[in-house]
C-alpha positions as a Markdown table, in Angstrom:
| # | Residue | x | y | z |
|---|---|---|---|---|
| 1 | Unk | -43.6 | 129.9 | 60.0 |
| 2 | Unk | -42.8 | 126.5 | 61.4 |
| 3 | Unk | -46.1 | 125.2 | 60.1 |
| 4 | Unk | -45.2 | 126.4 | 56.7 |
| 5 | Unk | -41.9 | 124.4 | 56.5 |
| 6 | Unk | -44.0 | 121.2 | 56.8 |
| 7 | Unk | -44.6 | 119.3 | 53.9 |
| 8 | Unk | -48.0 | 119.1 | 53.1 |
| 9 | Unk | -48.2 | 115.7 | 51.4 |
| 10 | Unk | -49.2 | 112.9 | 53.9 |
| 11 | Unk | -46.6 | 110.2 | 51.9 |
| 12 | Unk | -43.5 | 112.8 | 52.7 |
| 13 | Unk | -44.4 | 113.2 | 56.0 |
| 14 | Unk | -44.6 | 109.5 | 56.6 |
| 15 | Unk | -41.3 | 108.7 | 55.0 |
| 16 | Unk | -39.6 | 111.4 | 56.8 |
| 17 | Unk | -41.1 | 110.7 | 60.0 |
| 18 | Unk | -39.3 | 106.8 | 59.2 |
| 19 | Unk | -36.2 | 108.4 | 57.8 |
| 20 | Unk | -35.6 | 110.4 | 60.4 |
| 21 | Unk | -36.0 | 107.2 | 62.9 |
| 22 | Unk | -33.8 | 105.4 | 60.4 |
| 23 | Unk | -30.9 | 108.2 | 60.1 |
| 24 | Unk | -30.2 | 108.2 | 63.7 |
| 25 | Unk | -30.4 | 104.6 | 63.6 |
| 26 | Unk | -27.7 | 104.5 | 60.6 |
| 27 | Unk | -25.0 | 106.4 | 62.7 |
| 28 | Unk | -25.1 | 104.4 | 65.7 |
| 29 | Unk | -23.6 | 101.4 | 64.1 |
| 30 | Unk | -21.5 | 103.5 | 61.7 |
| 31 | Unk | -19.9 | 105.5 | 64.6 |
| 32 | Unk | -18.6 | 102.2 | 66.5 |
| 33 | Unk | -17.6 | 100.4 | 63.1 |
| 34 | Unk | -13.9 | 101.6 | 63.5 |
| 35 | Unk | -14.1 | 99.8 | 67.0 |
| 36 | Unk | -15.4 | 96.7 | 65.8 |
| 37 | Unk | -13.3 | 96.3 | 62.8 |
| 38 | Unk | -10.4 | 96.3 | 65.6 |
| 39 | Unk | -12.3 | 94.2 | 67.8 |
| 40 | Unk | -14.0 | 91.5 | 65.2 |
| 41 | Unk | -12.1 | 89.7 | 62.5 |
| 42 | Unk | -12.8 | 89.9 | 58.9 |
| 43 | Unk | -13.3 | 85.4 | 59.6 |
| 44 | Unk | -15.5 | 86.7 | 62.3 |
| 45 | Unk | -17.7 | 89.2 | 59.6 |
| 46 | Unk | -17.3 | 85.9 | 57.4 |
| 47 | Unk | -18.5 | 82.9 | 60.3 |
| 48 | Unk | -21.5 | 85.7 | 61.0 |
| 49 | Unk | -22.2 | 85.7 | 57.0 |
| 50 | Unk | -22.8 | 81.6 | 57.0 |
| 51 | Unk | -24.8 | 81.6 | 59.6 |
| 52 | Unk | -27.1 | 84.4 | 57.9 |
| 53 | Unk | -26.9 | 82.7 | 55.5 |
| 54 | Unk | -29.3 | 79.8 | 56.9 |
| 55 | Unk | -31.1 | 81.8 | 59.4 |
| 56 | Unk | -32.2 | 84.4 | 56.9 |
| 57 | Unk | -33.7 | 81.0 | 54.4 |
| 58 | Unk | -35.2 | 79.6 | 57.4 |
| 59 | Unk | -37.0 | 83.4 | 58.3 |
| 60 | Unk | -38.5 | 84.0 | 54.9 |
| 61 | Unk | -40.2 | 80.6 | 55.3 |
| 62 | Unk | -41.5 | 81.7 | 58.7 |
| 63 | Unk | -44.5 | 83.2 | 58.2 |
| 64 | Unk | -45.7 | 81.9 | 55.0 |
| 65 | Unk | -45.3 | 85.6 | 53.6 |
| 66 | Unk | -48.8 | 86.3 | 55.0 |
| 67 | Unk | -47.5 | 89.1 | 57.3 |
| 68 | Unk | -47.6 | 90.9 | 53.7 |
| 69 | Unk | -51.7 | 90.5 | 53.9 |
| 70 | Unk | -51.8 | 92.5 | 57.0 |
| 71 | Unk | -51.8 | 95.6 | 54.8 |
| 72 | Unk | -55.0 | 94.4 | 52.4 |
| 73 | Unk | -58.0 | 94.1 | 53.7 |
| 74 | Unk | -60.3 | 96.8 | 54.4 |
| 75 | Unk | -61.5 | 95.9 | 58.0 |
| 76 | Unk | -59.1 | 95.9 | 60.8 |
| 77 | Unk | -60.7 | 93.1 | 62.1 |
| 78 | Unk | -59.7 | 90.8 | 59.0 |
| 79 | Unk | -56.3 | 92.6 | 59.3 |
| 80 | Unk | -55.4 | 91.1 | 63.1 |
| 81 | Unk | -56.7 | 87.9 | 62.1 |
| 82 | Unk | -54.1 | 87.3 | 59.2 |
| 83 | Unk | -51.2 | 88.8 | 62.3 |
| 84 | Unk | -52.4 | 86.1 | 64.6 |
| 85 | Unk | -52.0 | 83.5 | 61.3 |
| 86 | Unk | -48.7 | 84.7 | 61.0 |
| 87 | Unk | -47.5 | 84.5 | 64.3 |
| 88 | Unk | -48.8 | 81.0 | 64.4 |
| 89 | Unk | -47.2 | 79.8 | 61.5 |
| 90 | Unk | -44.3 | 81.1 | 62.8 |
| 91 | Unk | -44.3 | 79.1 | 65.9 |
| 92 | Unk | -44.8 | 75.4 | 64.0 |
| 93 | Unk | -41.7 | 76.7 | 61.1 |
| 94 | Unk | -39.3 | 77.4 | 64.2 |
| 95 | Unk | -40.2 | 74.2 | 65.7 |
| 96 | Unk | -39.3 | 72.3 | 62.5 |
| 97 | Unk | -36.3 | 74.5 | 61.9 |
| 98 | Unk | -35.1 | 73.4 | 65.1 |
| 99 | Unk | -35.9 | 69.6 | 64.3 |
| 100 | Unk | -33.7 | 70.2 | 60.6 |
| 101 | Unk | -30.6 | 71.7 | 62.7 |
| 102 | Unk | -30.8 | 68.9 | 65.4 |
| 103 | Unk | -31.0 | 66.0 | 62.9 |
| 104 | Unk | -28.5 | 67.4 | 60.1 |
| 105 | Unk | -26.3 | 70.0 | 61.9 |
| 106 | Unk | -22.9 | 68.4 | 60.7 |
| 107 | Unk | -24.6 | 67.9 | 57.0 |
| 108 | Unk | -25.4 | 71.8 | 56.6 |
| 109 | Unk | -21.9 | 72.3 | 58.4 |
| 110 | Unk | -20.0 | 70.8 | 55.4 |
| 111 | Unk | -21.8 | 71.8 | 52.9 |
| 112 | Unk | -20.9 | 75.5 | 54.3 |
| 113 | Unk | -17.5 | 74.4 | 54.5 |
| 114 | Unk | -16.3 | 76.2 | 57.6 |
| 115 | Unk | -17.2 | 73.9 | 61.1 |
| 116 | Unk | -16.5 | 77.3 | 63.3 |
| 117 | Unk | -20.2 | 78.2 | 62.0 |
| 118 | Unk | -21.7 | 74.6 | 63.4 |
| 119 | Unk | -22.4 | 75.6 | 67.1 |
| 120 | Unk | -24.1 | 78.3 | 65.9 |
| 121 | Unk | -26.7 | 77.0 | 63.6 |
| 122 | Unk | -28.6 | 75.7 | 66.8 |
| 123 | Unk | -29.9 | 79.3 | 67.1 |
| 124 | Unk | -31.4 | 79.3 | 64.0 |
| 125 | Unk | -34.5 | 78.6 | 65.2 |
| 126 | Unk | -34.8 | 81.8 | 67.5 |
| 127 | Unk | -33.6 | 83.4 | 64.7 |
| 128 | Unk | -37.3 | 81.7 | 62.8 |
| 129 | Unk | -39.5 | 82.6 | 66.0 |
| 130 | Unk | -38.1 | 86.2 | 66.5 |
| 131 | Unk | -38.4 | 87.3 | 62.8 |
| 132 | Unk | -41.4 | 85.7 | 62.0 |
| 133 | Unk | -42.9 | 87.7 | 64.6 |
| 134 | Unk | -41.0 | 91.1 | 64.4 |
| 135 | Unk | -42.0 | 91.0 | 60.6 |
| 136 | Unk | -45.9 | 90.7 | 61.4 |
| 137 | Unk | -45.7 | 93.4 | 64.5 |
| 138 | Unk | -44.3 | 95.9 | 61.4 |
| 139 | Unk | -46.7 | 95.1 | 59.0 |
| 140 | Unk | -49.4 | 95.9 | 61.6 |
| 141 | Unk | -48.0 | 99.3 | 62.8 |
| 142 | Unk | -47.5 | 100.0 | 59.2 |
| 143 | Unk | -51.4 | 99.4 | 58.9 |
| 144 | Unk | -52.6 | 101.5 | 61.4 |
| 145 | Unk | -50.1 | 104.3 | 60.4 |
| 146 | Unk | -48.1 | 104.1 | 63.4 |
| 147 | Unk | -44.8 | 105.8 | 62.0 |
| 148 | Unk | -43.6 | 107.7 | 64.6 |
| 149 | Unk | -43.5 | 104.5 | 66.9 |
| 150 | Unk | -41.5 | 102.2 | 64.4 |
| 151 | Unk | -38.7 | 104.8 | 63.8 |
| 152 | Unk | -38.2 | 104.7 | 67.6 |
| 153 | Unk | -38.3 | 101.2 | 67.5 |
| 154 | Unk | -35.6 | 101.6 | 64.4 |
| 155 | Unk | -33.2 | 104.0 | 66.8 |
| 156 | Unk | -33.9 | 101.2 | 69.8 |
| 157 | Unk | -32.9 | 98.2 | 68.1 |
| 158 | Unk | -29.9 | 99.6 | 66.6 |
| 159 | Unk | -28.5 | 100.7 | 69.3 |
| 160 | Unk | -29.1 | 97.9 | 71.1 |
| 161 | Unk | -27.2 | 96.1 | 68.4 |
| 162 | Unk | -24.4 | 98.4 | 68.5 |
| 163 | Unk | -24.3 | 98.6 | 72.0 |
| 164 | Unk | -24.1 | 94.8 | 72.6 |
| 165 | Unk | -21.7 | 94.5 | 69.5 |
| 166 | Unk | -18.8 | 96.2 | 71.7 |
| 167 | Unk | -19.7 | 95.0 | 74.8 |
| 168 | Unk | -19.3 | 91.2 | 73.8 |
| 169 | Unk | -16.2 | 91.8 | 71.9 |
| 170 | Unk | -14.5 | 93.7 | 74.3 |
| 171 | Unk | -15.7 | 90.1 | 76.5 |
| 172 | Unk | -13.8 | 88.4 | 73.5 |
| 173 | Unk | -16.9 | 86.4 | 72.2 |
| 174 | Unk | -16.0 | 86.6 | 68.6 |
| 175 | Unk | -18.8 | 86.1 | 65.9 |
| 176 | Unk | -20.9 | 84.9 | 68.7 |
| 177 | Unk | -20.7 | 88.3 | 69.7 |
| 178 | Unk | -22.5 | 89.8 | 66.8 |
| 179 | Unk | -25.3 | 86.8 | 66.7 |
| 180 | Unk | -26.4 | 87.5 | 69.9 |
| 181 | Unk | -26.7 | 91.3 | 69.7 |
| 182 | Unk | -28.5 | 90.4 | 66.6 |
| 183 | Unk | -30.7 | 88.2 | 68.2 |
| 184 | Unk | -31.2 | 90.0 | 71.2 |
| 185 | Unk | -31.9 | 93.5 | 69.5 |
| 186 | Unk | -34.5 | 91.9 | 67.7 |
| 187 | Unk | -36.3 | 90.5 | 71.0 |
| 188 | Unk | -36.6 | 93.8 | 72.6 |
| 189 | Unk | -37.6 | 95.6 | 69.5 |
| 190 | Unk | -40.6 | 92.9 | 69.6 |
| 191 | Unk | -41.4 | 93.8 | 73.0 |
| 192 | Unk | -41.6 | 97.2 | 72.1 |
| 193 | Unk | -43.7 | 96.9 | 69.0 |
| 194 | Unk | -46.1 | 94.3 | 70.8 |
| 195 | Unk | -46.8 | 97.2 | 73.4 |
| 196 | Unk | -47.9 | 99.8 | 71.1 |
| 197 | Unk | -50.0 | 97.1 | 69.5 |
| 198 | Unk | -52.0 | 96.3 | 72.8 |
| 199 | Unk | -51.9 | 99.8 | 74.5 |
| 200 | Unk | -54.0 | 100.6 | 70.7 |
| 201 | Unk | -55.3 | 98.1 | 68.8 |
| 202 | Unk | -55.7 | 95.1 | 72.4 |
| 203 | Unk | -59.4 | 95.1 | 71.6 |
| 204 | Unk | -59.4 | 94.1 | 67.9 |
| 205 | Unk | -58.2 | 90.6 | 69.7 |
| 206 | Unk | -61.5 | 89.7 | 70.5 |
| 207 | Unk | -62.2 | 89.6 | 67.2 |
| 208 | Unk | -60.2 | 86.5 | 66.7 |
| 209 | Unk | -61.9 | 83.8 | 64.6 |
| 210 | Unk | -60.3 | 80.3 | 64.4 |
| 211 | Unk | -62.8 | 80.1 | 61.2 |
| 212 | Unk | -62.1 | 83.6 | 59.6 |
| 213 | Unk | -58.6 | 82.5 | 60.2 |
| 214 | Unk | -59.1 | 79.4 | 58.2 |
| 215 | Unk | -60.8 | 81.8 | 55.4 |
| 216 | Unk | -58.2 | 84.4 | 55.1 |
| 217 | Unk | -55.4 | 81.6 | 54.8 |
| 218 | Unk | -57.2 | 80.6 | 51.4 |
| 219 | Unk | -57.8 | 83.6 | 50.1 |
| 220 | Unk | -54.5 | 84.9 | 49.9 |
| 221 | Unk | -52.8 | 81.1 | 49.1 |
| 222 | Unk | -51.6 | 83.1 | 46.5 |
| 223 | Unk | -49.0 | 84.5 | 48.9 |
| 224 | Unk | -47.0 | 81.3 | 50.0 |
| 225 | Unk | -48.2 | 79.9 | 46.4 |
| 226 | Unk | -46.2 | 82.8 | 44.4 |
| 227 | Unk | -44.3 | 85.3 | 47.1 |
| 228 | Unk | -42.6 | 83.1 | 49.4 |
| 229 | Unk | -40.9 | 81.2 | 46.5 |
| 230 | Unk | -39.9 | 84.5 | 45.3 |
| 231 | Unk | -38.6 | 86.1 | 48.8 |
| 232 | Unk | -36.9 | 82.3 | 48.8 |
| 233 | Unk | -35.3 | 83.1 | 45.6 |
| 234 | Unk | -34.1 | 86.4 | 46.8 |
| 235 | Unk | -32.6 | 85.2 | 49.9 |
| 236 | Unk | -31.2 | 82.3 | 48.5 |
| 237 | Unk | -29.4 | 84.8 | 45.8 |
| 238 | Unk | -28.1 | 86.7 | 49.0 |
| 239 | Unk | -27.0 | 83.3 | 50.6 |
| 240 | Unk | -25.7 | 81.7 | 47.5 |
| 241 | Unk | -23.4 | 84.2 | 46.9 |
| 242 | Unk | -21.9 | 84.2 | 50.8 |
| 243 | Unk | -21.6 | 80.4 | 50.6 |
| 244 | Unk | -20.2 | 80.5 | 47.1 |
| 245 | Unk | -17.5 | 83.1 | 48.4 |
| 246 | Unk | -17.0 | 81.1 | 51.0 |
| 247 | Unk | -16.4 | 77.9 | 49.2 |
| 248 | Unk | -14.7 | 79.4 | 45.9 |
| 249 | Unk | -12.5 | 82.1 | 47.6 |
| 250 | Unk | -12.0 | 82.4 | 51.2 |
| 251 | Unk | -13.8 | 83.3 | 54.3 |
| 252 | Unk | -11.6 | 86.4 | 54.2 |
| 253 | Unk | -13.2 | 87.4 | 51.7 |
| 254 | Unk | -16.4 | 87.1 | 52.6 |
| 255 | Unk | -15.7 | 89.0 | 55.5 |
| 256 | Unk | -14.8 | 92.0 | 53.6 |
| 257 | Unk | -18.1 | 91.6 | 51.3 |
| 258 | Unk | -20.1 | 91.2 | 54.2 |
| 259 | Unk | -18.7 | 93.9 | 55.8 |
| 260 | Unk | -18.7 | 96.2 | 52.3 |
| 261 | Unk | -22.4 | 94.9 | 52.3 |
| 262 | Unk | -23.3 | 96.1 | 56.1 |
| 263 | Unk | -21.6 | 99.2 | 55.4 |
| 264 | Unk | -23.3 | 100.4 | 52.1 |
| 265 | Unk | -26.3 | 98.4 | 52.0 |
| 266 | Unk | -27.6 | 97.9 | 55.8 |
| 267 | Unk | -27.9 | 101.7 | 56.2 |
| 268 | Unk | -29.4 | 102.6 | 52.9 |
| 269 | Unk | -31.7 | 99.4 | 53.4 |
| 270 | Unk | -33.0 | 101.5 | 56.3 |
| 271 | Unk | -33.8 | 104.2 | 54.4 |
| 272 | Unk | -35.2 | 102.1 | 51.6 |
| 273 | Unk | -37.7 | 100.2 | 54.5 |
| 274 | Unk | -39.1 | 103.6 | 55.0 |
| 275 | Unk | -40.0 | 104.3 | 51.6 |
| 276 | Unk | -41.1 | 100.6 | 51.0 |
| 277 | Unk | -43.1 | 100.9 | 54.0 |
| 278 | Unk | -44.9 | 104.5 | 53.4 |
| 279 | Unk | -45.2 | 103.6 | 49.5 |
| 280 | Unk | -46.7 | 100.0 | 49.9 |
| 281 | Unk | -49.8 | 101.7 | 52.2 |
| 282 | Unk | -49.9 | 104.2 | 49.8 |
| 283 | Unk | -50.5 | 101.7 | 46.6 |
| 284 | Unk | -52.3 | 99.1 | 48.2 |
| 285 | Unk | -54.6 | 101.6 | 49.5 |
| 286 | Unk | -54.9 | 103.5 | 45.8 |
| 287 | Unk | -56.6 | 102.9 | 42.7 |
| 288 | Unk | -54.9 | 101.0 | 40.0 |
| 289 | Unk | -55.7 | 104.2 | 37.3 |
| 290 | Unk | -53.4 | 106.1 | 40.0 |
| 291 | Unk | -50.4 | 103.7 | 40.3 |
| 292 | Unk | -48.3 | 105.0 | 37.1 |
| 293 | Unk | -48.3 | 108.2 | 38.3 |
| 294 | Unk | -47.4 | 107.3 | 42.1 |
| 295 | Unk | -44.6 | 105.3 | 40.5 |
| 296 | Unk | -43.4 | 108.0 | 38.6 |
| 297 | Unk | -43.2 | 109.6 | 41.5 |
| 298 | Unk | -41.4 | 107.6 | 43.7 |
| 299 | Unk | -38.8 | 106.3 | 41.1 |
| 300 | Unk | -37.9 | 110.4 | 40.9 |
| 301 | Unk | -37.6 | 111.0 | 45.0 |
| 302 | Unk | -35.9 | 108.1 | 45.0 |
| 303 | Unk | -33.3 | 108.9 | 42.7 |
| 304 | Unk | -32.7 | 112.2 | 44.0 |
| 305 | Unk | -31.4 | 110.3 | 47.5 |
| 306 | Unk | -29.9 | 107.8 | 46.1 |
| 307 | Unk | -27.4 | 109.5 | 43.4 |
| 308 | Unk | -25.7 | 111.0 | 45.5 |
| 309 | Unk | -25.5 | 108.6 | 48.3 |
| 310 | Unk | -24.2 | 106.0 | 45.8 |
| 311 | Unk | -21.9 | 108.3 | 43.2 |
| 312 | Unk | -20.2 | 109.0 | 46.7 |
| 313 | Unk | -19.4 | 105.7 | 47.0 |
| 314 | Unk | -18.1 | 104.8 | 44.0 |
| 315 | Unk | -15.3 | 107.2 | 43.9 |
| 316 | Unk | -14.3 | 107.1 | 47.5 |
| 317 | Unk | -15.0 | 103.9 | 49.2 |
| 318 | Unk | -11.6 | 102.6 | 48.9 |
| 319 | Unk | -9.8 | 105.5 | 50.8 |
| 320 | Unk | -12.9 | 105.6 | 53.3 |
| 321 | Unk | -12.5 | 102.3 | 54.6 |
| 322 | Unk | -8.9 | 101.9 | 54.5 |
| 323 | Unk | -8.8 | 105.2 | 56.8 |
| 324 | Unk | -12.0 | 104.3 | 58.9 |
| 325 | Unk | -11.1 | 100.6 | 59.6 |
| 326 | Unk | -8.1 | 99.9 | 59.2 |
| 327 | Unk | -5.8 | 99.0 | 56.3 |
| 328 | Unk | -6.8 | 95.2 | 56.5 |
| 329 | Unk | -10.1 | 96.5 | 55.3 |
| 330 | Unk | -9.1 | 97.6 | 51.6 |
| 331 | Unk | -10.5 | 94.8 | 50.1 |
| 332 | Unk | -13.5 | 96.0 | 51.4 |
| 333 | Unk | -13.6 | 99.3 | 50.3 |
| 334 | Unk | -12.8 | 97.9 | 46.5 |
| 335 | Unk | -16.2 | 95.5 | 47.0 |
| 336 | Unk | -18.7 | 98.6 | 48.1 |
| 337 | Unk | -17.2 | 100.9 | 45.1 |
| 338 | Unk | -17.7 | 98.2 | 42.5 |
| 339 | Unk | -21.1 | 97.2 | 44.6 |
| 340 | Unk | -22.6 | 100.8 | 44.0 |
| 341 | Unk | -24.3 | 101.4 | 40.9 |
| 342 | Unk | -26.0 | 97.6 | 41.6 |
| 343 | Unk | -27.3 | 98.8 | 44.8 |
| 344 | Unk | -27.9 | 102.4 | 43.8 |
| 345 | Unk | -31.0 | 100.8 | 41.1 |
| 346 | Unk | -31.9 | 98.4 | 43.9 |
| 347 | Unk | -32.6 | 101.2 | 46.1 |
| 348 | Unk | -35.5 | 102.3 | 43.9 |
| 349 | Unk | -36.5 | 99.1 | 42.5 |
| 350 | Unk | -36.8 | 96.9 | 45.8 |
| 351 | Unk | -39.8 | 99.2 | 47.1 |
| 352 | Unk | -41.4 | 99.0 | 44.0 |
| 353 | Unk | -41.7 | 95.0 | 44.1 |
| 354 | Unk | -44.9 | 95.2 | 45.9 |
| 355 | Unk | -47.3 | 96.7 | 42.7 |
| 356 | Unk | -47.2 | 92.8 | 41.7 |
| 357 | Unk | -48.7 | 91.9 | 44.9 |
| 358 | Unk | -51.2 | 94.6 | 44.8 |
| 359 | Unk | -52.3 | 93.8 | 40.9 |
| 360 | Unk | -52.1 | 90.1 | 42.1 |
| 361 | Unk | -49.8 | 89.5 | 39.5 |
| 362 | Unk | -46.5 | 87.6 | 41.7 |
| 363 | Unk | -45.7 | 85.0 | 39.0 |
| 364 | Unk | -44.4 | 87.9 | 37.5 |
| 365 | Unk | -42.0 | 88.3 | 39.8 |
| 366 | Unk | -41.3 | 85.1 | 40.9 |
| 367 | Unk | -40.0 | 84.7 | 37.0 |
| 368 | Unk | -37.6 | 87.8 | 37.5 |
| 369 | Unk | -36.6 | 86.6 | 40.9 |
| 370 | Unk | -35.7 | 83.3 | 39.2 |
| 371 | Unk | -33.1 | 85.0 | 36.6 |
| 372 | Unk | -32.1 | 87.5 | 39.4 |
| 373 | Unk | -30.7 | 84.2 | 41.6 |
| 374 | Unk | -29.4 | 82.8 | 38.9 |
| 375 | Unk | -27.2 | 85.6 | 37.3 |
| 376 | Unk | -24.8 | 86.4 | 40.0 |
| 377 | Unk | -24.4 | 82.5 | 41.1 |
| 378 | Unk | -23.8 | 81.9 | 37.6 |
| 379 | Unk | -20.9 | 84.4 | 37.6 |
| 380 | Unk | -19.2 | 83.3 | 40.7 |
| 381 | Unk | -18.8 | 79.6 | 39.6 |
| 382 | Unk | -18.2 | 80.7 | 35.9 |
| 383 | Unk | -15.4 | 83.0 | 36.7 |
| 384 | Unk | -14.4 | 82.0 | 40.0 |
| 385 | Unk | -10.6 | 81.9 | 38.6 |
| 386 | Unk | -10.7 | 85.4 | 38.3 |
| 387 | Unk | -9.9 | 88.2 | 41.0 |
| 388 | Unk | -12.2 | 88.3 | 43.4 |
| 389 | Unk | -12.8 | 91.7 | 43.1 |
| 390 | Unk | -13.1 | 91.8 | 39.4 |
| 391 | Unk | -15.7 | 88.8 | 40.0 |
| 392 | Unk | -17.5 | 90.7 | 41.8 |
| 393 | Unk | -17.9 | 93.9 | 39.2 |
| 394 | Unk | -19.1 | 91.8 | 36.6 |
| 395 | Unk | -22.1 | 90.6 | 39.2 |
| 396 | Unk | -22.5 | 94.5 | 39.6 |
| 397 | Unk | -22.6 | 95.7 | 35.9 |
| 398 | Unk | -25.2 | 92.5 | 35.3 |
| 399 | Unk | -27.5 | 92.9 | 37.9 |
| 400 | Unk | -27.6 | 96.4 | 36.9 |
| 401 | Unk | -28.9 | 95.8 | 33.7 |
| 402 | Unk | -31.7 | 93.1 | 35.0 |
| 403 | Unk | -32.9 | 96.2 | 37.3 |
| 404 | Unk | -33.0 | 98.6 | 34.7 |
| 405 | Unk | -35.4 | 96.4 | 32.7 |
| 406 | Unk | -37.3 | 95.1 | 35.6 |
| 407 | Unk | -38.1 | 99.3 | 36.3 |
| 408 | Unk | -38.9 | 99.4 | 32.6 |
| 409 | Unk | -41.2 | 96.6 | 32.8 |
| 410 | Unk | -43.0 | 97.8 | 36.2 |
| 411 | Unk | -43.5 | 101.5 | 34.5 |
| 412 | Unk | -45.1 | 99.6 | 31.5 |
| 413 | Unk | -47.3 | 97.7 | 33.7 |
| 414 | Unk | -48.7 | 101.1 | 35.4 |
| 415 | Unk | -49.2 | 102.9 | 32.0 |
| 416 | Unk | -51.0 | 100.3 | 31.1 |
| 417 | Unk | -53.3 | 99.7 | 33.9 |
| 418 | Unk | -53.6 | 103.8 | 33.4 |
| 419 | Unk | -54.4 | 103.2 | 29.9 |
| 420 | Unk | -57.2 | 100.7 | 30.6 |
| 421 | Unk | -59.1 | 102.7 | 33.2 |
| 422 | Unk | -59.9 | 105.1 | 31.0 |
């Protein structure tokens, strides 16, 4: 009977294997959120945004974006090459990350405009070296279809996370508090990865070539050529607008966005990485006449999550975090509700990014990516007279439109990859 309840496609099993991993992970932090809304500050959410705001720049650049070739090539062997080229570029970009924050920490300082975030940009480089590899680690046990292991590793780091979150406010360390735990959560959730890697896959080391090394850098140049000034783009979207609130409003307010954006998006995001994860193997691993369809697919599973999640809230996020965390946490409420029907089409389109990759088309997106930044950086400078909520709804109502057509665009692409394989 139990058997029966099982669902029988290997893609649903995958992403509910992740989701579950990922759901237990989402209510760890959300449980303790009403403590550390009463323990953190919405300066200290804010101070936390800025320095994100550089460490998650200096991460995309970590690897090069070749951790993304891990999932290509057809021998494993090729595969754990391109995760040891990672890893090593991710050892000289850390290095000169920390050479940039030595020589110009008071320069990136001002041009933040808050000098509480300057003692903590000298962890930026950790920050490089412990993404750079935690990226390339998922990639690999995404290859070798080890699901079950990175949902535990989900559930591990977030509560380690959450768990050091209250333990060093309670010890009054303010937004150094949530850095570390950050930082910290990340480092163990290596350690655990890099042990299922060796226990399984220790062998495929001796395969290490410095010269097939050499060869795979080349033939997917295409990746730091085309993706990594697109993830740049992305982030620097993310950034801009926290160093643009920051600058143009008040650090206030970015704490309630960032906090609106850890409570809505950081959650869902989870959710979202088991999709992208379980959908990339699937399309890199398909044939392009079978893409369209596999979209279709997705695009209606993923709307059938998301709707709900998100038309929740829209009409209640206001009373829910007033109640929740306290009444100096409206503002914040206001900034999810108006946030929702943005991140309710990025929730489908953000996993769907990868078909350019996999039809080696990523000047594509690197064009979108380009409008993307633009748009809502645009809007904050343009209108920064306004209210800041109201500022932030017309960001909302625009980059819904953009996703809507990018969706469009990446169902024409299919049909027409469909169309020409027949």
């Amino acid at each position: 009977m139990i058997q029966k309840l099982k669902p029988k496609s290997e893609f649903t099993r995958n992403v509910l294997t992740l989701m579950t991993g990922t759901t237990i992970a989402q209510a760890i932090p959300i449980a303790i959120s009403p403590i550390l809304t009463r323990i953190y500050t919405p300066q200290d959410y804010g101070i936390v945004a800025l320095y994100m705001s550089i460490a998650t720049i200096a991460s995309i650049i970590a690897t090069g974006r070749y951790e993304m070739a891990i999932m290509l090539p057809k021998k494993d062997t090729d595969a754990i090459n391109i995760l040891l080229l990672s890893i090593g570029i991710t050892f000289l970009m850390s290095f000169i990350s920390f050479l940039i924050i030595f020589l110009f920490n008071q320069e990136i300082t001002n041009f933040l405009g808050n000098q509480d975030v300057s003692i903590w940009l000298y962890l930026v480089p950790v920050s490089v070296l412990l993404t750079g590899i935690y990226q390339g680690l998922r990639y690999w046990n995404n290859r070798k279809k080890y699901f079950k292991n990175l949902a535990k590793n989900t559930i591990i780091q977030a509560g380690t996370n959450s768990s050091l979150n209250l333990s060093f406010g309670f010890l009054g360390f303010g937004a150094g508090g949530l850095i570390f735990s950050g930082l910290i959560g990340k480092l163990i959730s290596i350690l655990f990865l890099s042990k299922i890697a060796w226990n399984k896959d220790s062998q495929l080391l001796k395969s290490k070539n410095n010269l097939k090394i050499i060869a795979l850098l080349k033939l997917h140049k295409k990746l730091p050529l085309f993706n990594l000034p697109n993830a740049l783009i992305d982030t620097f979207r993310t950034s801009g607008i926290n160093i643009l609130i920051a600058k143009l409003f008040t650090i206030s307010s970015l704490g309630h966005y960032s906090l609106a954006w850890r409570m809505v998006v950081t959650p869902a995001s989870l959710i979202g990485n088991s999709l992208s994860q379980v959908l990339f193997q699937k399309l890199s691993s398909s044939k392009k006449i079978d893409l369209y369809s596999l979209v279709i697919k997705f695009i209606f599973k993923a709307s059938l999550i998301a709707l709900p999640m998100y038309g929740f809230i829209y009409l209640f996020a206001e009373q829910i975090f007033t109640f929740v965390f306290g009444n100096k946490w409206t503002e914040a409420g206001q900034v999810a509700s108006v946030l929702a029907p943005w991140l309710f089409l990025n929730f489908i389109s953000s996993p769907l990014s990868p078909i350019f990759i996999i039809i080696n088309k990523q000047e594509i997106m690197l064009i979108f990516s380009i409008i993307y930044m633009l748009v809502p950086i645009s809007i904050l400078y343009l209108f920064q007279q306004y209210n800041f909520i109201n500022v932030i709804e017309i960001i909302s109502i625009t980059m819904s439109f953009l996703l809507v057509l990018l969706i469009l665009f990446i169902l024409n692409t299919t049909f027409r990859l469909k169309k020409g394989s027949n």
